[in-house]
N, C-alpha and C positions, 0 to 999 in steps of 0.2 A: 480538588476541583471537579464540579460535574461535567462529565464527557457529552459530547454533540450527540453520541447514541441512546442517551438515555429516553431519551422520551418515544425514540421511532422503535427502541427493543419490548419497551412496555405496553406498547401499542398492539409492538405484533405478535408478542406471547399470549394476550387474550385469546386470541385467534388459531394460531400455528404453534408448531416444534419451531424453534430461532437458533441456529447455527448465529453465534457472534463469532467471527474468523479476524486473525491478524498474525503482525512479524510476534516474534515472542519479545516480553516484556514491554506491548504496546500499552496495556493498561485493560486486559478483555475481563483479566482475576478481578482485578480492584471494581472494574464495571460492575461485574455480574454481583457481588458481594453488597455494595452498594444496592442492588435493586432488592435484594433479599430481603432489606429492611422494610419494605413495603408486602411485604405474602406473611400472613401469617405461616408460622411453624416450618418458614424455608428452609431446606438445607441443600450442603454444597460438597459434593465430591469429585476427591480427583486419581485419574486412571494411577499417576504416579506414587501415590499413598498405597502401603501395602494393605493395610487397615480399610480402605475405600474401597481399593479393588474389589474387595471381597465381595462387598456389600453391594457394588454394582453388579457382579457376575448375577449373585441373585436377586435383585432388584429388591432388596428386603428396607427401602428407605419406608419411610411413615406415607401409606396412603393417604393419610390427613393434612401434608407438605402442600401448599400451595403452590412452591414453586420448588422444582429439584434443579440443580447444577450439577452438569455432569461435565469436569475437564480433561484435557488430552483425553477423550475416549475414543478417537480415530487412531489410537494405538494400539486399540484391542483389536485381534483377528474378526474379521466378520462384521466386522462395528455397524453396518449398515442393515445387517436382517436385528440387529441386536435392540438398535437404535428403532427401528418399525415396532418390534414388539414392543417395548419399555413403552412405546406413546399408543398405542392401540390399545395398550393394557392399563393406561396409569388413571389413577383415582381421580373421580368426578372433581371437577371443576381445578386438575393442577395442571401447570405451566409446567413446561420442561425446556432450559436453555441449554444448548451445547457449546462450548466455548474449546480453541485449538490453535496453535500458531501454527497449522498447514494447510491447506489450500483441501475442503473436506471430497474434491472430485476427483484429487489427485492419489491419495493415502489411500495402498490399499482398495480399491476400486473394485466392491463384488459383493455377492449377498441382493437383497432384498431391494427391490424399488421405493426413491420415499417420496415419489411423483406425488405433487400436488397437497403434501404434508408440512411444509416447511416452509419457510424465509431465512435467507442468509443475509449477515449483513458485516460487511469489513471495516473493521474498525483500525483507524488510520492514528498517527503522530499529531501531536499540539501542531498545528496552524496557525497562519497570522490571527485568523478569523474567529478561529476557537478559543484561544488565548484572549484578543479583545474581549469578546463576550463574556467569559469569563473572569477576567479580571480586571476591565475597564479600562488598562492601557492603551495607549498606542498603538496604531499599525505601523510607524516607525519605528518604536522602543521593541514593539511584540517580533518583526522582522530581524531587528539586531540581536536578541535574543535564541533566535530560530538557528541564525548564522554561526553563531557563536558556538551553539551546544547541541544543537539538533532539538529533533523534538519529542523522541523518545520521554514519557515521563519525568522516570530519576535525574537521567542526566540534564533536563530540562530547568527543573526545579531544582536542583543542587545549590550550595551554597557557596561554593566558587567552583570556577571553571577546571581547576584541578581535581575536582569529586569526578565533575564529568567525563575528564578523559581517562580514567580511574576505572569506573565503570565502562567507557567501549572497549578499554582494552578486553577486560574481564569476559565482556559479551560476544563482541566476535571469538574470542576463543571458547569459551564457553559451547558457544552457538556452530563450529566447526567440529570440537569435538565428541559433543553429544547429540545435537540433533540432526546433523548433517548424515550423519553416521548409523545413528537410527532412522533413519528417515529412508536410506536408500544402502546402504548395509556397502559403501564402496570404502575401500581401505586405504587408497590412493591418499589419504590425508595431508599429506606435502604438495598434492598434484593441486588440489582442491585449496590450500593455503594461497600459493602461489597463482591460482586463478584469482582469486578474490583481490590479492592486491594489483595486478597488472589490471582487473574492472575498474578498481579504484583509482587509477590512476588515467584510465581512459573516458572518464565522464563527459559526456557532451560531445563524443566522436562518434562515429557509425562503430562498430566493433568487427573485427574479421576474427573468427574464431580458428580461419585456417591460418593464419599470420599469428596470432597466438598458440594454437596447437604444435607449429611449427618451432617456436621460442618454448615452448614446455615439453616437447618429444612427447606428443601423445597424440591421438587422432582427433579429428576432428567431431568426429564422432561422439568419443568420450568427452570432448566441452562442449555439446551441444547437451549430452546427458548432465553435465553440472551446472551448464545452466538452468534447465529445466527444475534441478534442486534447489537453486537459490531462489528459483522465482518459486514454486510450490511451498518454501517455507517463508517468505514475504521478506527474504533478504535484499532480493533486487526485483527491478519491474522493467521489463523491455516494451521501446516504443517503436514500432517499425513505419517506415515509410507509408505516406498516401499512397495508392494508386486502386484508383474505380477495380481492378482488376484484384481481389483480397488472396488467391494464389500466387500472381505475381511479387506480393508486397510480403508474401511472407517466404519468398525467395531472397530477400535483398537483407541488405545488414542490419540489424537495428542497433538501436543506441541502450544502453542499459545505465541504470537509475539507482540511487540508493535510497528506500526506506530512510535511513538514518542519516539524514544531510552531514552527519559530525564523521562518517568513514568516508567520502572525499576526499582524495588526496590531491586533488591539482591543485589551481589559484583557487583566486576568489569570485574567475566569472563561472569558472566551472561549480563550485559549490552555489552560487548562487541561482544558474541553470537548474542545477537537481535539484536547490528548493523550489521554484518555481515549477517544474517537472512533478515535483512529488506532491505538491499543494492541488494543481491541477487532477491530479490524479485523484487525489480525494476528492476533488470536486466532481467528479465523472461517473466515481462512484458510488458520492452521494444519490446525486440523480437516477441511476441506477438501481442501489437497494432500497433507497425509501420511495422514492418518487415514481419508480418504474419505468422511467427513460431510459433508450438507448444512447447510448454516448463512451466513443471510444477515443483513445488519445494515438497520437500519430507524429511525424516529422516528415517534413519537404525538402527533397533533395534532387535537382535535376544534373544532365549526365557533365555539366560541365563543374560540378561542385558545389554550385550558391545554394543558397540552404536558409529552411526556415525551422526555427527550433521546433516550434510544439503548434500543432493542428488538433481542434474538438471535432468530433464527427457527432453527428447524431442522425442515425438510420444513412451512416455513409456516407452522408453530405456534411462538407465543412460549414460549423458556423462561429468560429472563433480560428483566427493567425496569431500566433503571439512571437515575437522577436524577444530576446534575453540579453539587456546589455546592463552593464554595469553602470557607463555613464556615459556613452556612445549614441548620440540621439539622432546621426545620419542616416536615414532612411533607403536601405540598397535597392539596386531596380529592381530585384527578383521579388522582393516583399511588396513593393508598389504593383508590381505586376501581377503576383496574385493576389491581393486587394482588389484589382478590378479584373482578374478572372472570375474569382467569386464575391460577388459585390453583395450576395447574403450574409456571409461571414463577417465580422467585424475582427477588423486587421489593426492589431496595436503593437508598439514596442513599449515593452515594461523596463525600463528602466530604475537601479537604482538608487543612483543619486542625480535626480531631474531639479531643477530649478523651478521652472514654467509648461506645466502641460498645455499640450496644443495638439492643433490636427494640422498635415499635409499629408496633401492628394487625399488617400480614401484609409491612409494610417495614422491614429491616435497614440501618441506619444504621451504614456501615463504614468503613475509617479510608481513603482512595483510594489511599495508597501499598501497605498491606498487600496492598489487593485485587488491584490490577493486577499484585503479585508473583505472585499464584496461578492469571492468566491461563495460557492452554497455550504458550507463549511471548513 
């Protein structure tokens, strides 16, 4: 299937160095490989190939490459004055994509400025939206499909739902042992096992990491540093509270997400939450890296508990509320009441099995699979 970034990475390879970033085994190899078909005399290496490395340390690919791939190369020391040179130096008229399942501001951080040389762009999981497009289904069929297996690639497209769960097991371990590990050199391996599933298990709550630290005998300290690893290698995504005040709001607990709606471990309103959580997300950062809007994602929580799942900001200001029910289309006062605190924002409850959309008060009660089709990917 063609990926949603095909056309915004082409666009901005003419132009810039293109950082393509995402979780590992999103699809960024299969992308960039695909685009090679279109450069004449492309080629593609990668840091983990001992044969590649080589060839990258001395940048010996064909000046005459239209387009070079360079992967995991945020693993090489210094990758960033390394990374300035190779594009200050590279033959007339070629494209250089960098592709990495780590967050490239976070890995190793030092060397060389690459102000004003580049575009990043995050490449995200099959979506309701992406899916439609792609292959003409359903936003109902594409949503139960989503639920089902997540939206990772493989497991996506698998041929029954036993391949799928086949491969997560494979991946989160895989994804613990070797990149977690390389990523941030902590040996704690059982600490960090045992973190991931107690996330998994808390999806769609605030998270206290001193209430968890406390059930793991390690400081709080140390699961603020693994979360930090999960979210730098695109395993989870934290949404913290609104508040006009961006110190205070990254005081307070946030909720943490899974990339891969299939490691979920509660019901089905929580898996449903993260899909919606994780869709939106890529809608935010659609807007973001291609479009060049500000837009961050967030949650509503006041001190007596009532709560609204997921808030869009853009430049700070809310202009989306979204409510996550299953099939609960009672509209609570907290939601009606910020509906008309912010009467810019438009306030809906996504619901997934709705009968009849309608509006009460100033909140739209929408069917969730339609809606998330009309996400911007």
């Amino acid at each position: 299937m063609q990926r949603y970034l095909t056309a915004p990475v082409t666009a901005d390879l003419a132009r810039k160095l293109v950082f393509l970033v995402g979780p590992r085994q999103v699809g960024k190899t299969t992308l960039a490989k695909a685009l090679m078909a279109d450069y004449p005399r492309a080629q593609y290496f990668n840091w983990d190939v001992a044969g590649d490395s080589r060839i990258i340390l001395g940048q010996t690919w064909s000046p005459r490459a239209k387009l070079v791939v360079l992967d995991e190369i945020h693993k090489m020391r210094n990758w960033k004055t390394y990374i300035k040179g190779a594009w200050d130096g590279r033959g007339e008229g070629q494209a250089i994509l960098v592709t990495g399942s780590a967050r490239m501001d976070t890995f190793r951080q030092s060397g060389e400025s690459l102000a004003g040389r580049y575009y990043t762009l995050r490449l995200h999981p099959v979506s309701v939206r992406e899916w439609c497009a792609a292959s003409g289904t359903t936003p109902e069929d594409a949503l139960d499909r989503l639920l089902e297996r997540g939206g990772f690639p493989e497991p996506f497209l698998a041929q029954d739902a036993r391949d799928a769960d086949r491969w997560r097991r494979q991946y989160l371990e895989d994804l613990i042992r070797e990149d977690v590990v390389e990523f941030s050199r902590i040996h704690e391996i059982r600490a960090m096992r045992l973190f991931v599933e107690m996330l998994r298990e808390r999806v769609g709550s605030p998270v206290s990491l001193a209430s968890i630290a406390r059930d793991l005998q390690v400081s709080p300290t140390t699961l603020a540093k693994y979360l930090d690893i999960l979210e730098a290698l695109y395993v989870v995504f934290t949404v913290r509270p609104f508040h006009r005040n961006i110190a205070r709001a990254l005081l307070k607990e946030p909720k943490v997400y899974f990339f891969d709606i299939g490691l979920v471990a509660g019901d089905e309103g929580a898996r449903f939450e993260n899909a919606c959580a994780a869709m939106l997300l890529k809608h935010a950062h659609y807007l973001q890296d291609v479009e060049g809007r500000a837009a961050t994602l967030h949650y509503v929580r006041d001190k007596e508990g009532s709560e609204v799942d997921l808030l869009l900001c853009r430049n700070n200001a809310p202009v989306l509320l979204a409510e996550c029910r299953h099939a609960d289309t009672a509209v609570s006062r907290f939601m009606a009441g910020l509906a008309a605190r912010f009467p810019k924002a438009r306030a809906v409850q996504v619901v997934r099995e709705l009968r009849q959309e309608e509006k009460r008060g100033g909140v739209y009660i929408v069917r969730a699979a339609d809606w998330l089709a009309e996400l911007a990917a």
